[in-house]
N, C-alpha and C positions, 0 to 999 in steps of 0.2 A: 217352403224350404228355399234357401238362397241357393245360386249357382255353388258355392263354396259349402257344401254340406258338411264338412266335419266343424264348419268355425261358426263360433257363437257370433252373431251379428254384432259388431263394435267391441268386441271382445281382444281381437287380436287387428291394429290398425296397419295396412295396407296399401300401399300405392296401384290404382289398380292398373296402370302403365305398363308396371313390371313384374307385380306381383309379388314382390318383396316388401315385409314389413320393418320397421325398427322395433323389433321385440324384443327385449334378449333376459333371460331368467335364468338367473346365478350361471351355471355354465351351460346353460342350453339355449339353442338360439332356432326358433321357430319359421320356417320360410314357406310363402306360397309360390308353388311353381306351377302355371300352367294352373286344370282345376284339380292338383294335388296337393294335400298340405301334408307335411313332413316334419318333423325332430332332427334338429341337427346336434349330435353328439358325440364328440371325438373322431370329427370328418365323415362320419356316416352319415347317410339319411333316413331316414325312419318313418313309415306312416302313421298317424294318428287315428283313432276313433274315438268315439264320444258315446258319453252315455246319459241321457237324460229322465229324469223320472217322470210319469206324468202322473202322478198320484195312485194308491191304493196299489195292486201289484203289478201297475202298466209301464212300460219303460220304453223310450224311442233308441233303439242304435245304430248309429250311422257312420260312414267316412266318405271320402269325397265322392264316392262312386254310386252308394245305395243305400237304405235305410229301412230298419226293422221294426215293425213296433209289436210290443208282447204285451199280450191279455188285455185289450183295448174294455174298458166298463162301461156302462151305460147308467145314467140317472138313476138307477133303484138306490145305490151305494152310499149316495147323499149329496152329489155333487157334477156336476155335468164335466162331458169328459172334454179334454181340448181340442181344437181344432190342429190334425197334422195330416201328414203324408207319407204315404210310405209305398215300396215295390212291394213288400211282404208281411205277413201278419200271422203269428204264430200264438196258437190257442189249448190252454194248460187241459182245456175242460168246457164242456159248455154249461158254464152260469152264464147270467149275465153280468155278474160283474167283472168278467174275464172272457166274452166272445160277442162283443158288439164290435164287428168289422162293420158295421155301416156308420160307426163315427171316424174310418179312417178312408180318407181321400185318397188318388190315383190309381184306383182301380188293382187291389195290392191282389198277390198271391197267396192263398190261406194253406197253411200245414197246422192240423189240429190231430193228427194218431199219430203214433210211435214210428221212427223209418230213419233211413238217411237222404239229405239233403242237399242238394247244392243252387244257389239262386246268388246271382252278378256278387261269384267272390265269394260269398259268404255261407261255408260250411253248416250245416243244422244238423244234429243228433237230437230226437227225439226217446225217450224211454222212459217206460211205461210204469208207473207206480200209482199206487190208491187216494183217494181223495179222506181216508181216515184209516184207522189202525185196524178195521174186521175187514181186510182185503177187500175191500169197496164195496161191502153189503151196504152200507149208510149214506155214501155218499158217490159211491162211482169208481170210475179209474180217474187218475189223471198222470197226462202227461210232461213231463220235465225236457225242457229244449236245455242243450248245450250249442252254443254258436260258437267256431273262432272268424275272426272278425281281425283282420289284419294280425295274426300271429295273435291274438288274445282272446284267450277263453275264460267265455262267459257260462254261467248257469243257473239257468230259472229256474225255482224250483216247482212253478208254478201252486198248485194249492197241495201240498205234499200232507198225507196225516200220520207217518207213519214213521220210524228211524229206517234207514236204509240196512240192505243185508252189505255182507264184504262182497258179493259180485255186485252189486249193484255203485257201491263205493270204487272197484278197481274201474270201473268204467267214467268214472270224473274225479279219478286225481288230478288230473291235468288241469282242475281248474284255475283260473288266477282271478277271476272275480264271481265271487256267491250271492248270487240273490233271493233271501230265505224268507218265507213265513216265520212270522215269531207271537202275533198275537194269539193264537189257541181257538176253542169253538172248533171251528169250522178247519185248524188246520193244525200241527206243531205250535208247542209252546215255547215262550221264550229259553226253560229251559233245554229242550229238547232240541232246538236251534241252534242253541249254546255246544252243544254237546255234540249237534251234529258239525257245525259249522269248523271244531276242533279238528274231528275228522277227516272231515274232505282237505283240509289245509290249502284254501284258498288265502293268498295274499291280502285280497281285496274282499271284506263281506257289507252288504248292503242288505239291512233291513227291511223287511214290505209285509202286508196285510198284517197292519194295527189300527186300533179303534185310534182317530183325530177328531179333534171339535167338530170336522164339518162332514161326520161319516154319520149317515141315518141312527139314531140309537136304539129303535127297535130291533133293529137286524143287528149293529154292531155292537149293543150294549155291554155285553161280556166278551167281550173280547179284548186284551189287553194292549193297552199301548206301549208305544216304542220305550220309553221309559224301564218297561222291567226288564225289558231284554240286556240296555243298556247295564242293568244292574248285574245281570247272570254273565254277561259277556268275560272273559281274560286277557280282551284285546284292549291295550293302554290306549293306543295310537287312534285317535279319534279326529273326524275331520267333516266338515259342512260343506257341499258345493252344492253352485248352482245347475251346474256342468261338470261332468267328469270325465278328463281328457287323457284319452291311455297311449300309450306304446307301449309294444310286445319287450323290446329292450328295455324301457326302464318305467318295469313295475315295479312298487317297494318290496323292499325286501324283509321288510316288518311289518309282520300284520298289522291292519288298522280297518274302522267299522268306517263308513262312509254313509252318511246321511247328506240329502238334501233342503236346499231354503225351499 
């Protein structure tokens, strides 16, 4: 991780003198100050965070301060996990392809049951739902982290098998980005995703755990890829990144599904 943890390296260019870039996007103009990077918009300043996928339901989140990484996997899944960093690490469940903290460096802090949380900044709500639809006779409990993270909340739903009750719903309305199961087996289907994802009425939904070309096929053979979800989805507004760069002020205000390269 670079000194600048919310900025993608060469992503945003920099004088490091001052710490001022020549950025500027349509009306927003981007400035590092010190090691904080900000949103400048309508004379305000605004923090940044970032969300980066690291394949399968693992995801790094970070801003300039600290850095999260959820459900880190391990080699059974198909594919070796990457090399990061983080202060903390937060665990849906123990598989392994969602609690191998020994492929995460600095020595992070683990929260893997249900609770509330606080770690440099960054809020955690943990709660407690089943790894399948018979109240975790088949597969377990699992737990679903909500982060906010610079005024923006996040929520995993880590390996969810089940549609949520209205209490379980009134406790993540608030969210502004969803990170759902949609391939089935082993968790919610795309339609069930579809349907929950309407629900919670997150801003921001980001698909996870789909069969990809380079996921074991033994284990991930039935289980469907990001493709049908995309089908069952009602969200128009569709978009690719490499990186996904929020402020709490200006999240869209139209749904849209966000996949990454």
């Amino acid at each position: 991780m670079t000194p600048f943890q919310g900025v993608e390296e060469g992503s945003i260019p920099f004088t490091r003198s001052n710490f001022v870039p020549k950025f500027e996007r349509t009306s927003l103009r981007f400035t590092i100050h010190s090691r904080l990077i900000f949103l400048k918009k309508k004379g305000r300043l605004q923090l940044l965070m970032k969300i980066q996928y690291l394949g399968h339901s693992s995801f790094i989140l970070s801003n300039a301060k600290t850095s999260v990484v959820v459900d880190p996997f391990d080699a059974s899944v198909g594919f070796p996990f990457p090399k990061v960093t983080a202060d903390t690490v937060t665990i849906s469940h123990h598989h392994s392809d969602h609690d191998a903290v020994i492929g995460v460096s600095g020595s992070p802090i683990v929260f893997d049951v249900p609770g509330e949380y606080e770690r440099k900044g960054v809020r955690i709500y943990g709660y407690s739902t089943f790894h399948d639809d018979a109240k975790g006779s088949e597969r377990g409990r699992n737990t679903m982290f909500k982060f906010v993270i610079d005024g923006v909340v996040i929520l995993h739903c880590g390996d969810l098998g089940h549609e949520l009750s209205d209490n379980d719903l009134e406790l993540v309305k608030d969210t502004n980005v969803l990170m759902i199961p949609v391939g089935g087996v082993y968790t919610i289907d795309a339609h069930q995703a579809q349907k929950l994802s309407k629900a919670i009425g997150a801003e921001i939904i980001i698909p996870m755990h789909y069969k990809t070309e380079k996921h074991d096929p033994k284990v991930f053979g039935a289980v469907m890829g990001l493709d049908e979800f995309m089908k069952q989805t009602d969200v128009v507004n569709r978009k690719s990144e490499k990186v996904l760069t929020l402020a709490a002020e200006a999240i869209p205000e139209e749904r849209e599904v966000v996949t990454f390269i």
